[in-house]
C-alpha positions as CSV (number, residue, x, y, z in Angstrom):
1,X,11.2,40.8,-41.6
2,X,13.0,39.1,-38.6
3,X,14.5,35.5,-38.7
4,X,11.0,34.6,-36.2
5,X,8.8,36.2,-38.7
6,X,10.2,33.9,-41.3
7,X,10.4,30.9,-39.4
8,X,6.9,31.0,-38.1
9,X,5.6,31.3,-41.6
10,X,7.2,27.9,-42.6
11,X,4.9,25.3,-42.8
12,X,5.5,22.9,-39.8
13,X,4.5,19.5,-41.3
14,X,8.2,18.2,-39.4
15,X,5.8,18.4,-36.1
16,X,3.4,16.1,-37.6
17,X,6.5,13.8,-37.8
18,X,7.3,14.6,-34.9
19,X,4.2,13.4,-33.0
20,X,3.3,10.6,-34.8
21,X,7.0,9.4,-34.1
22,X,5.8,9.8,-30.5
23,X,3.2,8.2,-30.8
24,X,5.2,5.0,-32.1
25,X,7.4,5.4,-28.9
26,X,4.0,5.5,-26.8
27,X,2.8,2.4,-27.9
28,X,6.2,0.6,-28.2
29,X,6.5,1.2,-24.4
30,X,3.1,0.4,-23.8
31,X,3.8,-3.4,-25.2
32,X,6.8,-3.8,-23.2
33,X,5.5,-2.9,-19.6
34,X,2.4,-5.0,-20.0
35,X,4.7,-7.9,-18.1
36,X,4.8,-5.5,-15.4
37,X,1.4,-4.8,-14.7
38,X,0.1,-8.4,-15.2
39,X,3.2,-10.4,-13.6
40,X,1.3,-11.0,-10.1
41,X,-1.2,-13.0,-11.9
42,X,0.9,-14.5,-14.0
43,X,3.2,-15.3,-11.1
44,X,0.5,-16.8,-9.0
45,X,-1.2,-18.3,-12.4
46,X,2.3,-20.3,-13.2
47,X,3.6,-20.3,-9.1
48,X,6.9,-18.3,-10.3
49,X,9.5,-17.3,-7.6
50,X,11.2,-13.5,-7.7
51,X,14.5,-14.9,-10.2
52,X,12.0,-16.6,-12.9
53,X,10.2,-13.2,-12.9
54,X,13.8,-11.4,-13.5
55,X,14.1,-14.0,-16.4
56,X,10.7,-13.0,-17.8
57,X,11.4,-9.2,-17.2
58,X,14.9,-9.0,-18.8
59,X,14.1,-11.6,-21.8
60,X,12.8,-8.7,-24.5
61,X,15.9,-6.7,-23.3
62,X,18.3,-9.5,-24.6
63,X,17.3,-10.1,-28.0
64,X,16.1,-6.4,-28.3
65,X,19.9,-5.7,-27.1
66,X,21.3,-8.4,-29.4
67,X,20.5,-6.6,-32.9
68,X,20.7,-2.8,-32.1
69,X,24.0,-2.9,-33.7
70,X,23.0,-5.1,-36.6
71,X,19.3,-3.2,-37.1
72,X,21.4,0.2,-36.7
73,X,23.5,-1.4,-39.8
74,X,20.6,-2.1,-41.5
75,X,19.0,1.2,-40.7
76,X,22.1,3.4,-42.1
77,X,21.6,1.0,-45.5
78,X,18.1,1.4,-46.0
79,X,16.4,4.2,-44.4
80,X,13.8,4.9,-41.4
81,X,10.8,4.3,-43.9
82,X,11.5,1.0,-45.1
83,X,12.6,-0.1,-41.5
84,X,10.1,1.5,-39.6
85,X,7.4,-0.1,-41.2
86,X,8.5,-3.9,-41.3
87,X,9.0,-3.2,-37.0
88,X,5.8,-1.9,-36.2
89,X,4.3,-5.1,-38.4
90,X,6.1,-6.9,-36.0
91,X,5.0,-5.3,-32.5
92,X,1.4,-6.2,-33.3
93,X,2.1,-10.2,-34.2
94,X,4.2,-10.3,-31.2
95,X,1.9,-9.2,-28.3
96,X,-0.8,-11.6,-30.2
97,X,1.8,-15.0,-29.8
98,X,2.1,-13.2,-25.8
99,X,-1.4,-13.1,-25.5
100,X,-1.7,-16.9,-26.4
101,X,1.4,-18.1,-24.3
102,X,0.7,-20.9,-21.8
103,X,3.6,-20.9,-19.5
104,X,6.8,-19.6,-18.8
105,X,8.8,-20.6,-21.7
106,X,6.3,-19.7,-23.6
107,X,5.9,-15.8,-22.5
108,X,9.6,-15.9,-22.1
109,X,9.6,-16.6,-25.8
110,X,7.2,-14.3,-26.9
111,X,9.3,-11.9,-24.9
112,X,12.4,-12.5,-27.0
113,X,10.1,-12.3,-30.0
114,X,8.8,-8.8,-29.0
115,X,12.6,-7.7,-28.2
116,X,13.3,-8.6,-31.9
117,X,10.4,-6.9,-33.3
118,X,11.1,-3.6,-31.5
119,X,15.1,-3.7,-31.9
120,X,14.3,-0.9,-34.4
121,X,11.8,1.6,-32.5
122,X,14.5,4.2,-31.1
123,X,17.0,4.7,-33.4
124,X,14.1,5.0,-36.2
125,X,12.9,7.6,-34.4
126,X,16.4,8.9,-33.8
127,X,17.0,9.1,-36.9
128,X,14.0,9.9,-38.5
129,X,14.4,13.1,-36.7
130,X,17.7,14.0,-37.7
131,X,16.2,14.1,-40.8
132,X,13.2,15.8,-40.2
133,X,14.6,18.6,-38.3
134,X,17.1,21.2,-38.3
135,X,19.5,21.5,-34.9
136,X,18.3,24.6,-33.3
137,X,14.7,22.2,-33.0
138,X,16.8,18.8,-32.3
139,X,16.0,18.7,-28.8
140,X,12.2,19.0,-28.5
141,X,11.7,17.0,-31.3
142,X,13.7,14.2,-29.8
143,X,11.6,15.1,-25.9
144,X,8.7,14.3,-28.1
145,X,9.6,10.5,-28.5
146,X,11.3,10.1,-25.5
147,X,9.1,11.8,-23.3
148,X,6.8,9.2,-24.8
149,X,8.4,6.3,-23.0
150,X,7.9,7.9,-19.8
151,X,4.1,9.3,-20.5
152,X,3.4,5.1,-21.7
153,X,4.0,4.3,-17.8
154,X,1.5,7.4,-16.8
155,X,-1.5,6.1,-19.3
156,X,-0.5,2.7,-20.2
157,X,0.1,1.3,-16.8
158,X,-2.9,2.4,-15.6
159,X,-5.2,1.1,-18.7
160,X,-3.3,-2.4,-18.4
161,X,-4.0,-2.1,-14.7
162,X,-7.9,-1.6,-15.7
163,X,-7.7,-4.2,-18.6
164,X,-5.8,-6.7,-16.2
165,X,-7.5,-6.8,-13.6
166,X,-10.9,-6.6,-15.5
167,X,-10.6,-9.6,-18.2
168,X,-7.0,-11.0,-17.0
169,X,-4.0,-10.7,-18.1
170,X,-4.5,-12.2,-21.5
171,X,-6.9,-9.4,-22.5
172,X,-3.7,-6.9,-21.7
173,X,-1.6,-8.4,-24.6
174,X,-4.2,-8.6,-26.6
175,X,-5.0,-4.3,-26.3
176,X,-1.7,-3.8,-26.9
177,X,-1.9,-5.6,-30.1
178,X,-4.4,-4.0,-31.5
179,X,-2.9,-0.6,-31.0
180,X,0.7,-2.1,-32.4
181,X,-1.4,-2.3,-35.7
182,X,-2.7,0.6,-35.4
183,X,0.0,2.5,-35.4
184,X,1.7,0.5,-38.6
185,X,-1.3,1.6,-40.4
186,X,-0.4,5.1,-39.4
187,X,3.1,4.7,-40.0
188,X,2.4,2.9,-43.4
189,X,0.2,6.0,-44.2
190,X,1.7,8.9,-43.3
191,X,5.8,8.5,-43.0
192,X,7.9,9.2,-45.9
193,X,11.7,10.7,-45.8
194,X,12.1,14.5,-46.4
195,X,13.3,13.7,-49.8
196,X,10.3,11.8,-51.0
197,X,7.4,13.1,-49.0
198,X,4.8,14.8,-51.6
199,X,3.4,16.8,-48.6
200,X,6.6,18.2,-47.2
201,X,6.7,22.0,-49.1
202,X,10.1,22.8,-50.8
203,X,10.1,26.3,-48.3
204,X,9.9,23.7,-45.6
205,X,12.4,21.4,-46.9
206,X,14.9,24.0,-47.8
207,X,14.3,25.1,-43.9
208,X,14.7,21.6,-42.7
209,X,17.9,21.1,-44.9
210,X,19.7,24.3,-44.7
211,X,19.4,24.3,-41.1
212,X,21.9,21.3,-39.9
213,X,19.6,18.5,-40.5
214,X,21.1,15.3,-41.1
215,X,21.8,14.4,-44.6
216,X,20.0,11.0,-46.4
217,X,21.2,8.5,-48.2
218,X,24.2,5.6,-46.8
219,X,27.8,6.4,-46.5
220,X,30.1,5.8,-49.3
221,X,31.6,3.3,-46.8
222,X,30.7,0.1,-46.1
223,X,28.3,-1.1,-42.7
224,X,31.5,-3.0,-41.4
225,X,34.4,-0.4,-42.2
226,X,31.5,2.6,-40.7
227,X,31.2,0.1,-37.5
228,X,34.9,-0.4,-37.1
229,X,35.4,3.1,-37.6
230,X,32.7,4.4,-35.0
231,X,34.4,1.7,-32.2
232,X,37.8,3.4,-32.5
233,X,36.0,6.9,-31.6
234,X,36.6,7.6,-27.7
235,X,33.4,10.3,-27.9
236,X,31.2,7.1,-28.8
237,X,32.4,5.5,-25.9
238,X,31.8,8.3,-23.5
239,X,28.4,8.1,-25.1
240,X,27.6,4.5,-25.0
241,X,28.6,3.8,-21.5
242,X,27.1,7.2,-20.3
243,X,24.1,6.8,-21.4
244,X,23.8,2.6,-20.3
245,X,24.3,3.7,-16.9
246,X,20.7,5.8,-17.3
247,X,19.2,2.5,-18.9
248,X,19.7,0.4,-15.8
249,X,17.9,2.5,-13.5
250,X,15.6,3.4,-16.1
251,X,15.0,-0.3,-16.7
252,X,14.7,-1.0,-13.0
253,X,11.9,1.5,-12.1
254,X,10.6,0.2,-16.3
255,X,10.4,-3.8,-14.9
256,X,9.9,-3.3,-11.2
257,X,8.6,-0.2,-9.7
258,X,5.0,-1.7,-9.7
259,X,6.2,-4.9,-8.0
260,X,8.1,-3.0,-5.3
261,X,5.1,-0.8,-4.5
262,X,3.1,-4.3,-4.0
263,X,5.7,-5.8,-2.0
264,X,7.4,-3.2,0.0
265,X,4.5,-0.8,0.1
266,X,1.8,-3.5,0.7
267,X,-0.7,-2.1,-1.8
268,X,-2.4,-3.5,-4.5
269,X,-2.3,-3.8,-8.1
270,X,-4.7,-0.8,-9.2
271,X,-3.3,0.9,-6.5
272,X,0.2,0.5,-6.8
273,X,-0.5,1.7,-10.7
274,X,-1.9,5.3,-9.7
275,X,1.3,5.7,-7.5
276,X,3.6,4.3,-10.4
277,X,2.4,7.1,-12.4
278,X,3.3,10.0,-10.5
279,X,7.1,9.4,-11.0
280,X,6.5,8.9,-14.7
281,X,4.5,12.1,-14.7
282,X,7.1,13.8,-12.8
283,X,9.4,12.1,-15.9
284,X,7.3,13.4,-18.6
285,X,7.5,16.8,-18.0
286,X,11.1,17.3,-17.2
287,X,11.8,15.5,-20.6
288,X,9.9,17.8,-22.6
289,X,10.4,21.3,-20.5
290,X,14.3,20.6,-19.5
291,X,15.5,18.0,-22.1
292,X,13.3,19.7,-24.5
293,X,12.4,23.4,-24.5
294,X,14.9,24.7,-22.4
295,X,17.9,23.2,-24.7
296,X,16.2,24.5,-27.7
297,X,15.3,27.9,-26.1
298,X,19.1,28.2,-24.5
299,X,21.1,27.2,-27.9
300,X,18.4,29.7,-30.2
301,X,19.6,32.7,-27.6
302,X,23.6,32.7,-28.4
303,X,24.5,30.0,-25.9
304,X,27.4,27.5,-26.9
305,X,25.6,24.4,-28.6
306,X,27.5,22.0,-26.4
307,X,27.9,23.4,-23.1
308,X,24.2,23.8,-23.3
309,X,23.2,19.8,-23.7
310,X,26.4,18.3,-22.1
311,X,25.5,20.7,-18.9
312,X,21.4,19.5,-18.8
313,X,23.1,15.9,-19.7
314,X,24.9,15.7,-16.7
315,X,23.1,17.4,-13.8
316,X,20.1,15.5,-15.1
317,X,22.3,12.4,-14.3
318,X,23.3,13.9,-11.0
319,X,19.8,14.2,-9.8
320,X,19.0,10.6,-10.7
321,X,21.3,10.0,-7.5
322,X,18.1,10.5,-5.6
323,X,17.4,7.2,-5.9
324,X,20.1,6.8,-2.9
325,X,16.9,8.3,-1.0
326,X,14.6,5.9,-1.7
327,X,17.0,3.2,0.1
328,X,16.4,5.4,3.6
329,X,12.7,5.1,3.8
330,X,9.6,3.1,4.2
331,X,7.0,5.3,3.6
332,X,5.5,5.0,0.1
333,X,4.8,8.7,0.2
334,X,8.7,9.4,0.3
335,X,9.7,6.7,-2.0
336,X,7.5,7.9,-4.2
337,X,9.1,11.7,-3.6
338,X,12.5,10.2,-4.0
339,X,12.0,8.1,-7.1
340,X,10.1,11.1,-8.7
341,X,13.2,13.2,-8.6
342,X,15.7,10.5,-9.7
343,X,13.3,9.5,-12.5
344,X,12.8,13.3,-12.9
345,X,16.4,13.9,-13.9
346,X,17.1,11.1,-15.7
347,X,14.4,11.7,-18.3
348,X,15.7,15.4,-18.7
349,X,19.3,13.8,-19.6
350,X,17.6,11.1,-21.7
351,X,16.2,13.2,-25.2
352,X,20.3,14.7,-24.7
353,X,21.7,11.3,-24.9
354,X,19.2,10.4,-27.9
355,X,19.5,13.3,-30.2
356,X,23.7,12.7,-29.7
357,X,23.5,10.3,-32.6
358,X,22.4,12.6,-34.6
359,X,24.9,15.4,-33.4
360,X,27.9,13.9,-33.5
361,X,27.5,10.9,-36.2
362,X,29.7,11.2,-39.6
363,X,27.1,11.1,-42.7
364,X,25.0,8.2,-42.8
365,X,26.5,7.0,-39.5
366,X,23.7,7.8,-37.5
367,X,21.6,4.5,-37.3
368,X,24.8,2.6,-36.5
369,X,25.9,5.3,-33.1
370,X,22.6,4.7,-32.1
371,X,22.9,0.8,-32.1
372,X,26.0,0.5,-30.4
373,X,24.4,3.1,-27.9
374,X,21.4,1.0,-27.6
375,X,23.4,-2.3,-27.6
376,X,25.3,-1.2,-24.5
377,X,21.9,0.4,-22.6
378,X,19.8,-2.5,-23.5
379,X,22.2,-4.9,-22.1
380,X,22.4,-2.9,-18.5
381,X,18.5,-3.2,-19.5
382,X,18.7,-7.3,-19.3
383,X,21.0,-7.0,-16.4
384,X,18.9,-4.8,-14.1
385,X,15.7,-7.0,-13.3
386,X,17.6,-9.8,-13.5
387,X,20.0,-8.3,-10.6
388,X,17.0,-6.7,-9.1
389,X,15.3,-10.2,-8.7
390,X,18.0,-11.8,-7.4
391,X,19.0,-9.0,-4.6
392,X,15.1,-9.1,-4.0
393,X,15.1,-12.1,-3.6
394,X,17.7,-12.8,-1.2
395,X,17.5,-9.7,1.2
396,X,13.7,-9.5,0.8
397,X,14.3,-6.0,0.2
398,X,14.6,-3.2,-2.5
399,X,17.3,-1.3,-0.8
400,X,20.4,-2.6,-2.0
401,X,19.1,-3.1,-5.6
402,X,18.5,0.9,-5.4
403,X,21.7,1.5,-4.3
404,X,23.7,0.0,-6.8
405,X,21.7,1.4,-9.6
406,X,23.0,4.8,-7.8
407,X,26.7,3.5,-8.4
408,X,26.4,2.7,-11.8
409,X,25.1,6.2,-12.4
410,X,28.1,7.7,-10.6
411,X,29.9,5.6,-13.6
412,X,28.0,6.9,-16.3
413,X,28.6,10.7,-15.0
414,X,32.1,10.1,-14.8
415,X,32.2,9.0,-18.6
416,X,29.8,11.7,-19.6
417,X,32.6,14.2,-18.0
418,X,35.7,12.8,-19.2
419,X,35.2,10.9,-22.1
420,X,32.4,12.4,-24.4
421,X,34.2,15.7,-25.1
422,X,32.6,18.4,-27.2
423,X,29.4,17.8,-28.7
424,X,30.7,17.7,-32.1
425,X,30.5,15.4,-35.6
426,X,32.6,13.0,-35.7
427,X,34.6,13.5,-39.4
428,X,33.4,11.3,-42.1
429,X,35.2,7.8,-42.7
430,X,38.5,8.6,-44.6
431,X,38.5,8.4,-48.6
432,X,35.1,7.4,-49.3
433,X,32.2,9.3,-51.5
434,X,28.3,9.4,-49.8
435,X,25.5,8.2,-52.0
436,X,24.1,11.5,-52.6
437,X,20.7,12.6,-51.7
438,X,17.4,12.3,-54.0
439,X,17.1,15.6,-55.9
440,X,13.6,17.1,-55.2
């Protein structure tokens, strides 16, 4: 019997995971690019200028950047079950207290609110998968849940464009409630740890285990001693300030793509929501088919593990250099050609820079890589819109804002190159004993 015979008789529950980790991701990103849809009426409902709407756009990103090292922490001590659930609680009451706002320190409170109640989304899902799946299936599983964020600007702009400009921009928060709770009761329902899930076979398990999954359970070392000890790595560094030069442009075209279409492009809300998509469709698939299946597909056939991701990682980054394009033209038809291809290659380096965590982390290290990543991208995150709205605002154009998201990524390659190194783990902090792993 060959190793594919075997593998495609092994029950696949992991994929279950998989999706309805996705499907978190989805609905996460859903929440947090309903400002963008509905700002015009809320800037012409509370007569905000193009740096208050920066304020509003970045808000989530500070507090949301704030605790990614501290929910990574807190992640690495008590699991992606037990965190998972008390965040996706959290998503629902915080686009309810939106929905209710009456001004702008009120959204920009809610904002903050729904920063803090997200702070653990990704690196849940990060790690949740390191769990769940073996390495030769890392990739695609993490495409899944990033592709998601791209695929939430494809649907979800669109139905808060619908919802918006049907009922008003209060009824948008409140949709995007209701599927927040949605999707805890999901969660709630159906996510357990390998270890402990009753419908997780043992062949499965043994698959999922034996195959370079990340091991459960906390390091023997403390959260502080693991931080310090991760800060001193250079490969985390590489990492971190790689991979925050793909959050500000991802951030920029996240807060203001459909606002530049309005203003630059002249069109209107619905409007400017169908052409918003096609990048993000364009994004979509290059996550899944290059950051995905093509990784996976390339490392199964005999090529070298790290060659294979760190090569995808940075020519994705190199393509997102089209956004230099975009700065040359008028015409919405070539912006939108432009920005396709930058966003494009940036989403097929993305699910790479996400499953790194996993790949490189010493044991029970993973949640706290993925904050400090997260820490780092988030704050480029809260930079971008605000620097966006300010160059906006005083050249009246998008073109310089576009260009110097295309210097930062020449940054981010440059660390990606020289600083990451081999896509490798990291060796376990020095003299200290794991909690071991539940015993099925």
């Amino acid at each position: 019997m060959s190793h594919s015979d075997t593998t495609r008789r092994i029950p696949r529950r992991r994929w279950g995971i998989g999706a309805l980790l996705g499907i978190g991701v989805l609905i996460n990103y859903i929440d947090r690019i309903g400002l963008s849809v509905a700002a015009p009426q809320i800037q012409e409902a509370f007569h905000l200028g193009p740096a208050e709407l920066g304020l509003l756009f970045s808000a989530f990103a500070w507090s949301y950047s704030l605790l990614q090292i501290p929910t990574g922490m807190v992640l690495d001590r008590f699991g992606p079950m037990r965190v998972g659930r008390w965040g996706a609680f959290l998503w629902g009451i915080a686009s309810v207290i939106t929905a209710f706002s009456s001004g702008f320190a009120g959204i920009f409170a809610a904002r903050i609110l729904l920063g803090i109640a997200e702070a653990p989304a990704f690196p849940v899902s990060s790690k949740a998968t390191g769990y769940w799946f073996p390495r030769k299936e890392r990739a695609m599983a993490t495409a899944i849940f990033d592709a998601a964020a791209k695929f939430s600007n494809v649907i979800g702009v669109p139905l808060v464009a619908i919802t918006v400009v049907g009922f008003g921009w209060r009824w948008g928060f409140g949709m995007t409630a209701a599927l927040s709770f949605a999707y805890f009761f999901a969660f709630l329902l159906f996510y357990r740890d390998p270890s402990v899930d009753t419908r997780l076979s043992r062949e499965e398990y043994e698959y999922i285990k034996n195959n370079g999954a990340a091991p459960e359970g906390p390091s023997g070392a403390g959260a502080m001693s693991m931080l310090g000890y991760l800060l001193g790595k250079s490969k985390v560094w590489g990492l971190t300030i790689g991979f925050a030069a793909y959050g500000y442009s991802f951030y920029l075209f996240l807060t203001w793509l459909p606002g530049y279409l309005v203003q630059t492009m002249h069109m209107s809300i619905l409007k400017s929501a169908g052409f918003a998509a096609i990048p993000w469709a364009v994004a979509t698939l290059t996550d899944l088919i290059v950051g995905g299946w093509l990784i996976d597909h390339l490392v199964s056939r005999g090529h070298d593990d790290s060659k294979v991701r760190k090569g995808v990682l940075i020519v994705g980054m190199l393509f997102g250099l089209a956004v230099f394009g975009a700065t040359q033209t008028t015409d919405p038809k070539w912006a939108i050609f432009w920005i396709s291809i930058a966003l494009g290659g940036l989403a097929s380096a993305a699910p790479v820079g996400w499953s790194l965590p996993s790949l490189i982390a010493p044991k029970g290290g993973v949640g706290t890589i993925g904050g400090i990543m997260n820490f780092v991208n988030n704050l480029m995150g809260a930079a971008a819109p605000i620097v966006t709205g300010f160059i906006v605002g005083a050249t009246n154009s998008f073109a310089n804002a576009f260009f110097v998201a295309g210097v930062i990524l020449v940054i981010g390659i440059i660390f990606f190159v020289f600083v990451l190194g081999k896509i490798e783990p990291i060796p376990d902090v020095p003299e200290t004993e794991g909690t071991p792993v539940p015993v099925r």
